[in-house]
mmCIF file as Biopython writes it, N, C-alpha, C and O atoms, coordinates in Angstrom:
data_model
#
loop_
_atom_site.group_PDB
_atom_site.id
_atom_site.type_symbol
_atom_site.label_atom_id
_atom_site.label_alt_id
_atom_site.label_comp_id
_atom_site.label_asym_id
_atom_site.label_entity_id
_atom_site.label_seq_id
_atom_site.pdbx_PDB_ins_code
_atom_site.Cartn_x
_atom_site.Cartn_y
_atom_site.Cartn_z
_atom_site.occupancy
_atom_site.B_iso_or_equiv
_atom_site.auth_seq_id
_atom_site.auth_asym_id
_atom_site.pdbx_PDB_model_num
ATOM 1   N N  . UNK A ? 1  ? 16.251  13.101 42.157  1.0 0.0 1  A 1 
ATOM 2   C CA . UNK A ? 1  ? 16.893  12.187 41.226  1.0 0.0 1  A 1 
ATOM 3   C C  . UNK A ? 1  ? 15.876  11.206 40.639  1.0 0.0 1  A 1 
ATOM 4   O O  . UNK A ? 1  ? 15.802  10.920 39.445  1.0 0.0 1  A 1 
ATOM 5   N N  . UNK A ? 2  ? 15.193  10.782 41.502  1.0 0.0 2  A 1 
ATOM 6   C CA . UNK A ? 2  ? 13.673  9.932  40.813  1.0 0.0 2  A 1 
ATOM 7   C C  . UNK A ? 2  ? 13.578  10.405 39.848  1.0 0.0 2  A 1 
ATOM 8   O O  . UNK A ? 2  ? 13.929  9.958  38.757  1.0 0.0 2  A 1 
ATOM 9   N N  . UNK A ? 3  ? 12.854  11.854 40.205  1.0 0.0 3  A 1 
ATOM 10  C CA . UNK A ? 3  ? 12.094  12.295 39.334  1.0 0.0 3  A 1 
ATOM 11  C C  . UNK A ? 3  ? 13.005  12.883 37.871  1.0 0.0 3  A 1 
ATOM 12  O O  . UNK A ? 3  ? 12.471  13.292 36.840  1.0 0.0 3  A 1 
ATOM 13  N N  . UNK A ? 4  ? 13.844  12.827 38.019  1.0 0.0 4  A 1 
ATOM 14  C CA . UNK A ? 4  ? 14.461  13.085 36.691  1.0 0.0 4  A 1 
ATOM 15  C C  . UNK A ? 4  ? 14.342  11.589 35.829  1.0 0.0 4  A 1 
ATOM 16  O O  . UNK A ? 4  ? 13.875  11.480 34.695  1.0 0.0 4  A 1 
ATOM 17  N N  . UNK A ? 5  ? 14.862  10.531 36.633  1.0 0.0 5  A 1 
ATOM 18  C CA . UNK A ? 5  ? 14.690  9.125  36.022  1.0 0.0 5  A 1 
ATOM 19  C C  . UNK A ? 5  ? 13.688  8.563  35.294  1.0 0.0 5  A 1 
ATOM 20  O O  . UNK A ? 5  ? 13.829  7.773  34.361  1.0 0.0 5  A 1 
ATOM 21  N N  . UNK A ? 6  ? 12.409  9.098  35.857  1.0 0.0 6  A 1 
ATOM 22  C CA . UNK A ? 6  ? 11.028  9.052  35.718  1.0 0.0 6  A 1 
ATOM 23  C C  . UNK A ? 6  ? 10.888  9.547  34.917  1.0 0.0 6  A 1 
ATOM 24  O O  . UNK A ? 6  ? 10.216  8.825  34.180  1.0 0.0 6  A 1 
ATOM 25  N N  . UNK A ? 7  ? 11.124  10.596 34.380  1.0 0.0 7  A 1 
ATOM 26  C CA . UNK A ? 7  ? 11.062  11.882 33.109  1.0 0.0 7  A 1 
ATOM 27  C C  . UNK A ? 7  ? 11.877  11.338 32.178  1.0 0.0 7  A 1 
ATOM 28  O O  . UNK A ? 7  ? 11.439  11.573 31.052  1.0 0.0 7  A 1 
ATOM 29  N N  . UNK A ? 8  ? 13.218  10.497 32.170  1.0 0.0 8  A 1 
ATOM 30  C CA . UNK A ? 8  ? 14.105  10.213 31.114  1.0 0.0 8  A 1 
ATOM 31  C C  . UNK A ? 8  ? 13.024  8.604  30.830  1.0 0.0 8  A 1 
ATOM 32  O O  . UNK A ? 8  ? 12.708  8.196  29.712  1.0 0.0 8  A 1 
ATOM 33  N N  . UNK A ? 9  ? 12.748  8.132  31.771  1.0 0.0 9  A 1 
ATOM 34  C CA . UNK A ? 9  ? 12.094  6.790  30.835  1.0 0.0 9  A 1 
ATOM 35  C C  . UNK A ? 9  ? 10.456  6.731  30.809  1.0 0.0 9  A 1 
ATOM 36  O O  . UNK A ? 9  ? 9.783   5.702  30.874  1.0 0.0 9  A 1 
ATOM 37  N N  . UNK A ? 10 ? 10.029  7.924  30.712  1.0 0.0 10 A 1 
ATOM 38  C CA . UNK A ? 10 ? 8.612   7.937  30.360  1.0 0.0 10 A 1 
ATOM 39  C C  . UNK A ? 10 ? 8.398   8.100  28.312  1.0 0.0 10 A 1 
ATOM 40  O O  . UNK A ? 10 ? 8.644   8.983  27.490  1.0 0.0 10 A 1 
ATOM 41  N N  . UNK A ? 11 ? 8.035   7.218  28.278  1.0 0.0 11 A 1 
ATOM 42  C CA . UNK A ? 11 ? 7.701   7.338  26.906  1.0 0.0 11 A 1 
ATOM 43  C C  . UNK A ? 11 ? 6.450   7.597  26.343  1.0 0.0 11 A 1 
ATOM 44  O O  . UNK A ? 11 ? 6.169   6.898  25.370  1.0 0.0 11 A 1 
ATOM 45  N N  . UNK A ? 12 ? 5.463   8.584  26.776  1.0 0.0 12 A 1 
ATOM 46  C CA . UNK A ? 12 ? 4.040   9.104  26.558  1.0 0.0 12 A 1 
ATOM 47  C C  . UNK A ? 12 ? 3.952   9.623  25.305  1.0 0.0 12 A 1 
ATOM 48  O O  . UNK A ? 12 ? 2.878   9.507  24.716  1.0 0.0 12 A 1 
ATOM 49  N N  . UNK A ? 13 ? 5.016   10.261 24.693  1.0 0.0 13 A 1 
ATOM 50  C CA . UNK A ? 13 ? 4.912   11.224 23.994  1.0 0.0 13 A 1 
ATOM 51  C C  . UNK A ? 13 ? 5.383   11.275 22.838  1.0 0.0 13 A 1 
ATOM 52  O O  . UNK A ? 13 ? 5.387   12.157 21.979  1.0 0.0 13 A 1 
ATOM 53  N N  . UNK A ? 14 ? 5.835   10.113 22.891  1.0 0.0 14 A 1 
ATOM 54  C CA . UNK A ? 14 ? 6.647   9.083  22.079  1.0 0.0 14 A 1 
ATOM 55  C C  . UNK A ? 14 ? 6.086   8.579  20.306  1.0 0.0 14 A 1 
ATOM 56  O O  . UNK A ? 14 ? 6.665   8.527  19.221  1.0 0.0 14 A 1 
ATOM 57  N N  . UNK A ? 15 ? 4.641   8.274  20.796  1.0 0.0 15 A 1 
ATOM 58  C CA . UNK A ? 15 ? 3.445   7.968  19.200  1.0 0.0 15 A 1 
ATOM 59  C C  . UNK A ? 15 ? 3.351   9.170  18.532  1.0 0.0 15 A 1 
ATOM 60  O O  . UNK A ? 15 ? 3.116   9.389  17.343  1.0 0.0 15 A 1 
ATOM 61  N N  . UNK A ? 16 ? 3.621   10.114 19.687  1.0 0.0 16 A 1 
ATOM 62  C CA . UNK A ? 16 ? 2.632   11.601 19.006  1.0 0.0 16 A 1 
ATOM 63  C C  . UNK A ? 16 ? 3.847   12.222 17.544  1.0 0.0 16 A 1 
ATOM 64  O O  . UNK A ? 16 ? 3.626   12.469 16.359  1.0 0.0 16 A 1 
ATOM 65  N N  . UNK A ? 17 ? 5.015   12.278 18.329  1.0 0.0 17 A 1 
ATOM 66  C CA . UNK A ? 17 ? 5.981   12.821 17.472  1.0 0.0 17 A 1 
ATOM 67  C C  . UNK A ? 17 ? 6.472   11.453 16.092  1.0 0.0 17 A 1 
ATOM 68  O O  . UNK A ? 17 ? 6.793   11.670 14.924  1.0 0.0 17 A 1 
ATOM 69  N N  . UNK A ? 18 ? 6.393   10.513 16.598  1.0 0.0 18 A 1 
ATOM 70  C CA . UNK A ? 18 ? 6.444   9.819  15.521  1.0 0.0 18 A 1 
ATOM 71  C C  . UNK A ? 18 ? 5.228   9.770  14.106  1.0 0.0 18 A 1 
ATOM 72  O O  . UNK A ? 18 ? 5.457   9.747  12.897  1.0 0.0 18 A 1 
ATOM 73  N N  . UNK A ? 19 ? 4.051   9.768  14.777  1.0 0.0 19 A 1 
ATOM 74  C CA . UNK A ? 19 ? 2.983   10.600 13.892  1.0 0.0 19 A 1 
ATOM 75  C C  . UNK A ? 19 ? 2.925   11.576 12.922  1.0 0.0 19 A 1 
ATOM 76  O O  . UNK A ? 19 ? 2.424   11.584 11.798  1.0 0.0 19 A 1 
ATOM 77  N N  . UNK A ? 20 ? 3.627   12.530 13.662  1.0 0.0 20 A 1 
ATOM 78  C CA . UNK A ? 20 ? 4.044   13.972 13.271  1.0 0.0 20 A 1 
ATOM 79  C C  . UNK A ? 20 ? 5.152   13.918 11.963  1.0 0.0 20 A 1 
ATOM 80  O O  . UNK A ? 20 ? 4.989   14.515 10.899  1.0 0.0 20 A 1 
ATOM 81  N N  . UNK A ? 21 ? 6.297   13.066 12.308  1.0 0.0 21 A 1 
ATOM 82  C CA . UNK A ? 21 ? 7.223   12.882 11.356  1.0 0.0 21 A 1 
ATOM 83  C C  . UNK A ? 21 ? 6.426   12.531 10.280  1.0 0.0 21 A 1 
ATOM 84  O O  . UNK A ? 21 ? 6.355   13.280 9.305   1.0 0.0 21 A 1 
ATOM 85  N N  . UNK A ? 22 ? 5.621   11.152 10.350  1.0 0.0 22 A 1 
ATOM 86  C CA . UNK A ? 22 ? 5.044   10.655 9.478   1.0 0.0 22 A 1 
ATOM 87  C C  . UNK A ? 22 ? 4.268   11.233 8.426   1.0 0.0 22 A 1 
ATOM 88  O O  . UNK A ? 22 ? 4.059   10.983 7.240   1.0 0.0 22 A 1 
ATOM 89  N N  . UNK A ? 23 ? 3.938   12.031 9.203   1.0 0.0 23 A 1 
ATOM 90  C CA . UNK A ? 23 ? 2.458   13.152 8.222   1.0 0.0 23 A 1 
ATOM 91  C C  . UNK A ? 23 ? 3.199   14.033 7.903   1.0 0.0 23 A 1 
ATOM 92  O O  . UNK A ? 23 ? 2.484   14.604 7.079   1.0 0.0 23 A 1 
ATOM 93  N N  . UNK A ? 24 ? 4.416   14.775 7.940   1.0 0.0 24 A 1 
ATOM 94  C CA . UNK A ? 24 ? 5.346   15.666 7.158   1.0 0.0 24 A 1 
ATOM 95  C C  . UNK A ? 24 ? 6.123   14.672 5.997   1.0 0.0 24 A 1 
ATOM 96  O O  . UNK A ? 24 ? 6.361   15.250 4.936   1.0 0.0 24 A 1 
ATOM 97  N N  . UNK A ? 25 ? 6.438   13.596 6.066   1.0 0.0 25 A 1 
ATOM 98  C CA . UNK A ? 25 ? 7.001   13.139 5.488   1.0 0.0 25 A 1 
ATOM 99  C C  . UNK A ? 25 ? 6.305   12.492 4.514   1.0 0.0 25 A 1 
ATOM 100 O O  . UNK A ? 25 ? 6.970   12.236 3.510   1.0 0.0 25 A 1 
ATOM 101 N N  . UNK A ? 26 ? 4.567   11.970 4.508   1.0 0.0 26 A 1 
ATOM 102 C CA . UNK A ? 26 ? 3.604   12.322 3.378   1.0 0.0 26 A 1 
ATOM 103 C C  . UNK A ? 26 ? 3.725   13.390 2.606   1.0 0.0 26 A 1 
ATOM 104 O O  . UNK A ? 26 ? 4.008   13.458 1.410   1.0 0.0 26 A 1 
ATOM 105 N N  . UNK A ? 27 ? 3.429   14.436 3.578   1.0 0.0 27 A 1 
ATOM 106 C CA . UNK A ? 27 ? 3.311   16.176 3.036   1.0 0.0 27 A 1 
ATOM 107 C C  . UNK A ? 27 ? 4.172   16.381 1.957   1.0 0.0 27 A 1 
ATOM 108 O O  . UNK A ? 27 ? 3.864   16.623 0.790   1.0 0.0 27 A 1 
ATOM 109 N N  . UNK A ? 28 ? 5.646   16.220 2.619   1.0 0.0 28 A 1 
ATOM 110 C CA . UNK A ? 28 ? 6.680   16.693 1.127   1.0 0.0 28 A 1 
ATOM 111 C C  . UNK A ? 28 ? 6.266   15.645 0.044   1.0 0.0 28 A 1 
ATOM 112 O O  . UNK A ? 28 ? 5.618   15.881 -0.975  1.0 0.0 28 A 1 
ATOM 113 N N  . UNK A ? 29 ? 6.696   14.602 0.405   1.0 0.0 29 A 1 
ATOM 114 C CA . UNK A ? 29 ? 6.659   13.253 -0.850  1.0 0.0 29 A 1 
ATOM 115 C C  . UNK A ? 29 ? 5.162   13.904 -1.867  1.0 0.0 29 A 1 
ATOM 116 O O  . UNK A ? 29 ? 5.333   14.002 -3.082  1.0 0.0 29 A 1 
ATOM 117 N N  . UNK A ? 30 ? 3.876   14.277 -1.306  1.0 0.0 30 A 1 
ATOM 118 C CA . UNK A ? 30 ? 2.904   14.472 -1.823  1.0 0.0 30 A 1 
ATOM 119 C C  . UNK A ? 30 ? 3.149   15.829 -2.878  1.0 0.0 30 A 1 
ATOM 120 O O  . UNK A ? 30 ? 3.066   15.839 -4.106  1.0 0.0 30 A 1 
ATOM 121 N N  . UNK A ? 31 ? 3.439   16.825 -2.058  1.0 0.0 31 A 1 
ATOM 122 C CA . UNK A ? 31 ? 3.997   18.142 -2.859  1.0 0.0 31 A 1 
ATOM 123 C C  . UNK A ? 31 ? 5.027   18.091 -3.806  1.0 0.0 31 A 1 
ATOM 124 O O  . UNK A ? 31 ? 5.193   18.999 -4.621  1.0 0.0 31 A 1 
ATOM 125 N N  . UNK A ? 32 ? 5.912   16.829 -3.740  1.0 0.0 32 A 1 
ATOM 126 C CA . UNK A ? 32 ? 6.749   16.839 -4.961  1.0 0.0 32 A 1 
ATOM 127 C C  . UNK A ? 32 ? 6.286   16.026 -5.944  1.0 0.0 32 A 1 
ATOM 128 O O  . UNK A ? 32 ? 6.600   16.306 -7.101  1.0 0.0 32 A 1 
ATOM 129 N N  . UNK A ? 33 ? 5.636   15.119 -5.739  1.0 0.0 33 A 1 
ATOM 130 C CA . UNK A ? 33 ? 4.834   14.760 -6.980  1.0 0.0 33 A 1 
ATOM 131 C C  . UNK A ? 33 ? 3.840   15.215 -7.831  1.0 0.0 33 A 1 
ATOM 132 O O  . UNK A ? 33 ? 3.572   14.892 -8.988  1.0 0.0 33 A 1 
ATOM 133 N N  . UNK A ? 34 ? 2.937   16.654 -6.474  1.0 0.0 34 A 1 
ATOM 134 C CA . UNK A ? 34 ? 2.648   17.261 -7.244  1.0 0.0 34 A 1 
ATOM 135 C C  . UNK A ? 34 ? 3.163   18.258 -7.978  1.0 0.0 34 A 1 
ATOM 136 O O  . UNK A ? 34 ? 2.566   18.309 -9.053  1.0 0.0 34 A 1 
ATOM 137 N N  . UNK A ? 35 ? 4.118   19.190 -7.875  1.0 0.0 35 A 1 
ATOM 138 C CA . UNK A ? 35 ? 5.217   19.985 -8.447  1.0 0.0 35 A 1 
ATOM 139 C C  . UNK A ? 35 ? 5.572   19.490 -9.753  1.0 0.0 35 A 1 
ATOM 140 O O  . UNK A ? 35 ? 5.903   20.217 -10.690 1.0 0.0 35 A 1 
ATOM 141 N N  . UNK A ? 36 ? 5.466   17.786 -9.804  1.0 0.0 36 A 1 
ATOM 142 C CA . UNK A ? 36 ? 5.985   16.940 -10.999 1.0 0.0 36 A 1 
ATOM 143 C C  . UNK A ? 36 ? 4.492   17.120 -11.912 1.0 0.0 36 A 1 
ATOM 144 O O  . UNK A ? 36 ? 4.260   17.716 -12.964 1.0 0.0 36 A 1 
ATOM 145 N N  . UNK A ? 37 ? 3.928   16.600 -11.314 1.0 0.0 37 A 1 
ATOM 146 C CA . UNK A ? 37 ? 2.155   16.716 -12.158 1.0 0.0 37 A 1 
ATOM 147 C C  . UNK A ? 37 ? 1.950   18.096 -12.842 1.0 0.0 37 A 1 
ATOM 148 O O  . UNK A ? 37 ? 1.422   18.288 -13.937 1.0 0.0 37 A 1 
ATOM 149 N N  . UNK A ? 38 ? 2.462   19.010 -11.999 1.0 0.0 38 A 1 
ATOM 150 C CA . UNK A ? 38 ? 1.845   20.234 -12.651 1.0 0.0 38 A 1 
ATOM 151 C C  . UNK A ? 38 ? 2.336   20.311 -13.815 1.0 0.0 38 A 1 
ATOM 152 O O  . UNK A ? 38 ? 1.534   20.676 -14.675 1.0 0.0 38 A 1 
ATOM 153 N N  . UNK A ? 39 ? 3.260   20.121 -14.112 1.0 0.0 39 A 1 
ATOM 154 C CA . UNK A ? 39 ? 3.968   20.450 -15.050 1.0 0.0 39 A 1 
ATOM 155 C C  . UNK A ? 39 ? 4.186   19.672 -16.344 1.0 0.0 39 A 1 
ATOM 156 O O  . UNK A ? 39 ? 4.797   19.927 -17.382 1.0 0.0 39 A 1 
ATOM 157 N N  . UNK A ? 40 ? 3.371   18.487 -15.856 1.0 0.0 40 A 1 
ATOM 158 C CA . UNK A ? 40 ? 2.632   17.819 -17.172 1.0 0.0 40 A 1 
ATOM 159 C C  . UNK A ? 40 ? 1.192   17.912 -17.232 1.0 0.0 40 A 1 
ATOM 160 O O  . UNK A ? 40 ? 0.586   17.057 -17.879 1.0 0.0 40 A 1 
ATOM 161 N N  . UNK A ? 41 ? 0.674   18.673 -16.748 1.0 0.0 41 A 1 
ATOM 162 C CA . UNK A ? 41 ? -0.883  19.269 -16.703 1.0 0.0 41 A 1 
ATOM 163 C C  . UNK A ? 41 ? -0.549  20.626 -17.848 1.0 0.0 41 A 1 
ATOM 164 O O  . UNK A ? 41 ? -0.927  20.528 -19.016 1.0 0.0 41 A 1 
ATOM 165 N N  . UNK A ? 42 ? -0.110  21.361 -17.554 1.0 0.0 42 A 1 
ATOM 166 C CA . UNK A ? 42 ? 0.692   22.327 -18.266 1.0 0.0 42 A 1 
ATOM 167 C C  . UNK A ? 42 ? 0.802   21.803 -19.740 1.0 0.0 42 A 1 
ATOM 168 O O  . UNK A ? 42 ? 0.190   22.212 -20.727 1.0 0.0 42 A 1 
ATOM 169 N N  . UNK A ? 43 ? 1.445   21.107 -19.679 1.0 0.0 43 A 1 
ATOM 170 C CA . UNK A ? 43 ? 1.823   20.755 -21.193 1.0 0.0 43 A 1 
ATOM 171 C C  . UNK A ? 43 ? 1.110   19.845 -21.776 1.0 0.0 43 A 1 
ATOM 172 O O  . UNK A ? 43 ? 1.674   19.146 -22.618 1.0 0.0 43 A 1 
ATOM 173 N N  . UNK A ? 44 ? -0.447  19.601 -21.450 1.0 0.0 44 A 1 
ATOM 174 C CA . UNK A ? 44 ? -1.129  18.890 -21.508 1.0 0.0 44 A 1 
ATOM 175 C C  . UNK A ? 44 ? -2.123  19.985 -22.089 1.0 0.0 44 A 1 
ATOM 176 O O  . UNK A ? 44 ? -2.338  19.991 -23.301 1.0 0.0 44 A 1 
ATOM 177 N N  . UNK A ? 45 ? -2.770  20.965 -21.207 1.0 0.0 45 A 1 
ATOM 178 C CA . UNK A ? 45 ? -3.568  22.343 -21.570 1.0 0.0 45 A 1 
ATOM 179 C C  . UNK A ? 45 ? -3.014  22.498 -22.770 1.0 0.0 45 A 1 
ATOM 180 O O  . UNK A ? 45 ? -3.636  22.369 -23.824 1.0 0.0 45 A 1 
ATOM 181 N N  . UNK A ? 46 ? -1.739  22.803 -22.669 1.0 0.0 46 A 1 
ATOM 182 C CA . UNK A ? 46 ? -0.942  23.748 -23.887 1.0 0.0 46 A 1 
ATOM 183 C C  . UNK A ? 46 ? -1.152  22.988 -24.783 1.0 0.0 46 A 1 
ATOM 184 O O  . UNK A ? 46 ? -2.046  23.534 -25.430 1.0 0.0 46 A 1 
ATOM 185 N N  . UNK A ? 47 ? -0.902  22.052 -25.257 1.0 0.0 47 A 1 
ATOM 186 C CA . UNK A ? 47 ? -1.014  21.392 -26.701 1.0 0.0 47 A 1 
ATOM 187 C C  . UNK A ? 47 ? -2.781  21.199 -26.865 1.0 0.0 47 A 1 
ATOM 188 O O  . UNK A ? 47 ? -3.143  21.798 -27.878 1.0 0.0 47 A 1 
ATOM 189 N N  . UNK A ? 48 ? -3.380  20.856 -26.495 1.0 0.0 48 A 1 
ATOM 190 C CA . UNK A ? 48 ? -5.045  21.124 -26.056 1.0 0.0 48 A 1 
ATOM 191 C C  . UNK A ? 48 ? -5.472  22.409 -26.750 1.0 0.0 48 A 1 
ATOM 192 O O  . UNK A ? 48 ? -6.161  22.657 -27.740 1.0 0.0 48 A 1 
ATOM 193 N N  . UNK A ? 49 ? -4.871  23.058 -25.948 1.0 0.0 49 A 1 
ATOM 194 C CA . UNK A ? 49 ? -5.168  24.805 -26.635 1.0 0.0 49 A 1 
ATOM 195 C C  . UNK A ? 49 ? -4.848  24.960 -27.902 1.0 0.0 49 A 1 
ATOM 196 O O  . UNK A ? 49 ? -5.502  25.735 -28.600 1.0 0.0 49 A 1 
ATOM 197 N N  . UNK A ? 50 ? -3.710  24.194 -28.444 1.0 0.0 50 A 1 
ATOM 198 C CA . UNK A ? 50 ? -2.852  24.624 -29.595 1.0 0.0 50 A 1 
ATOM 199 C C  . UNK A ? 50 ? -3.785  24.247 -30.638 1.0 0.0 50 A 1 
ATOM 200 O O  . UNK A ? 50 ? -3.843  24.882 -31.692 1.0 0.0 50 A 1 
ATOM 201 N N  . UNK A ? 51 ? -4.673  23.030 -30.341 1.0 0.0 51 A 1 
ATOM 202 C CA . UNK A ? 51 ? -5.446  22.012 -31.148 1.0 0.0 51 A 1 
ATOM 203 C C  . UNK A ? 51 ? -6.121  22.295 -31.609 1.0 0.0 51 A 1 
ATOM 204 O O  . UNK A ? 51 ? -6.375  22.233 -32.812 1.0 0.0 51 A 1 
ATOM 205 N N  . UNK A ? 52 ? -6.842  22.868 -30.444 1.0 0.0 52 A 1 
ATOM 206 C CA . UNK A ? 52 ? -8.203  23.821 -30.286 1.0 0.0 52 A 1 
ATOM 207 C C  . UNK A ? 52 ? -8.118  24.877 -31.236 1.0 0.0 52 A 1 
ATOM 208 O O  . UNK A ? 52 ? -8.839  24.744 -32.225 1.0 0.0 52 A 1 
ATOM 209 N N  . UNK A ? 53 ? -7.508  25.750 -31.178 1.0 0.0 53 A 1 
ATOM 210 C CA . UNK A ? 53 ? -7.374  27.242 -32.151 1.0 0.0 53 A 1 
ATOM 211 C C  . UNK A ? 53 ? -6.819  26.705 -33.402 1.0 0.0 53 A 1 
ATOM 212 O O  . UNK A ? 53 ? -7.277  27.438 -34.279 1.0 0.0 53 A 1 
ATOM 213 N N  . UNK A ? 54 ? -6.280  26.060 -33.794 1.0 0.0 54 A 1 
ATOM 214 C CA . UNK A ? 54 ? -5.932  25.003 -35.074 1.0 0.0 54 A 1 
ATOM 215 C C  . UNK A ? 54 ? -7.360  24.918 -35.825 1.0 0.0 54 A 1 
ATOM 216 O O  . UNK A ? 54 ? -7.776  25.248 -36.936 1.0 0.0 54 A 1 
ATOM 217 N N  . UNK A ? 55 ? -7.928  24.286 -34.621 1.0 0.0 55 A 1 
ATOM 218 C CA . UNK A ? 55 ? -9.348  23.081 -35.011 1.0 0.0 55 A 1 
ATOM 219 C C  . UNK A ? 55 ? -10.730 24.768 -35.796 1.0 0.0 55 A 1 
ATOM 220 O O  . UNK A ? 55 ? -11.574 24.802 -36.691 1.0 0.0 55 A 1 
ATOM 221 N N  . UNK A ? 56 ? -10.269 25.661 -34.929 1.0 0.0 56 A 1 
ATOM 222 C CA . UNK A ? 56 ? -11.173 26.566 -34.978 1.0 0.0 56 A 1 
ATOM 223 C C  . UNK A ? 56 ? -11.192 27.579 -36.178 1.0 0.0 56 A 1 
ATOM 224 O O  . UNK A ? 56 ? -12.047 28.118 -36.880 1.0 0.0 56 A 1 
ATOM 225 N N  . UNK A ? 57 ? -9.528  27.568 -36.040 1.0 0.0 57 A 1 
ATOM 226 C CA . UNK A ? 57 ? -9.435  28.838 -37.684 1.0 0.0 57 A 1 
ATOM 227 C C  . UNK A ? 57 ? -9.889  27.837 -38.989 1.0 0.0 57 A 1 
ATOM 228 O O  . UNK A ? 57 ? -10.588 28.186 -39.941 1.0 0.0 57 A 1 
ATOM 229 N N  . UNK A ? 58 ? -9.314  26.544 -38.767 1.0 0.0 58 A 1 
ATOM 230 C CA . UNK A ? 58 ? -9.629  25.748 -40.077 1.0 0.0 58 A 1 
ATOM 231 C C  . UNK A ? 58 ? -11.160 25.796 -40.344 1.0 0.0 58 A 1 
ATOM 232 O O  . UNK A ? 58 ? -11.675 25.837 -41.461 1.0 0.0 58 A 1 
ATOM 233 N N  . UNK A ? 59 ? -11.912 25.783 -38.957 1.0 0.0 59 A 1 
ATOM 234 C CA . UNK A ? 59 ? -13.451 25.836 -39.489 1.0 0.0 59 A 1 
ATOM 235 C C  . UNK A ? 59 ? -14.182 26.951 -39.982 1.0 0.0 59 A 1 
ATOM 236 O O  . UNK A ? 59 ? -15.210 26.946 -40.661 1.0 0.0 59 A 1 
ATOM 237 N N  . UNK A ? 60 ? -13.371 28.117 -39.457 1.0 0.0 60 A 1 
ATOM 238 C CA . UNK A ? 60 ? -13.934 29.216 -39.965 1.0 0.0 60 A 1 
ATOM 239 C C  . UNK A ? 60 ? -13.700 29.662 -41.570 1.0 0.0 60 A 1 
ATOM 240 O O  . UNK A ? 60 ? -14.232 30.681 -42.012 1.0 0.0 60 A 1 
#
């Protein structure tokens, strides 16, 4: 019976998993902003490109 008591109020292990949450819960937040970025990177190239071949037939 101690030793079960001992095991229910040992808190060792306690920082590690809170850590863990922490750094997944960077992870997503980070990946959805980038998911958001890409997709104005995208449409950033694209009009870039559009400019570009614009800029290029006119010179030729």
């Amino acid at each position: 019976m101690t030793f079960l008591r001992n095991f229910w109020n040992d808190e060792q292990g306690q920082d590690l998993i809170e850590y863990t949450l922490l750094i997944a819960f960077v992870a997503l937040a980070s990946a959805a902003l980038f998911i958001g970025a890409g997709k104005s990177v995208t449409t950033i190239w694209t009009i870039t490109n559009n400019q570009l071949s614009a800029a290029a037939a006119s010179a030729s």
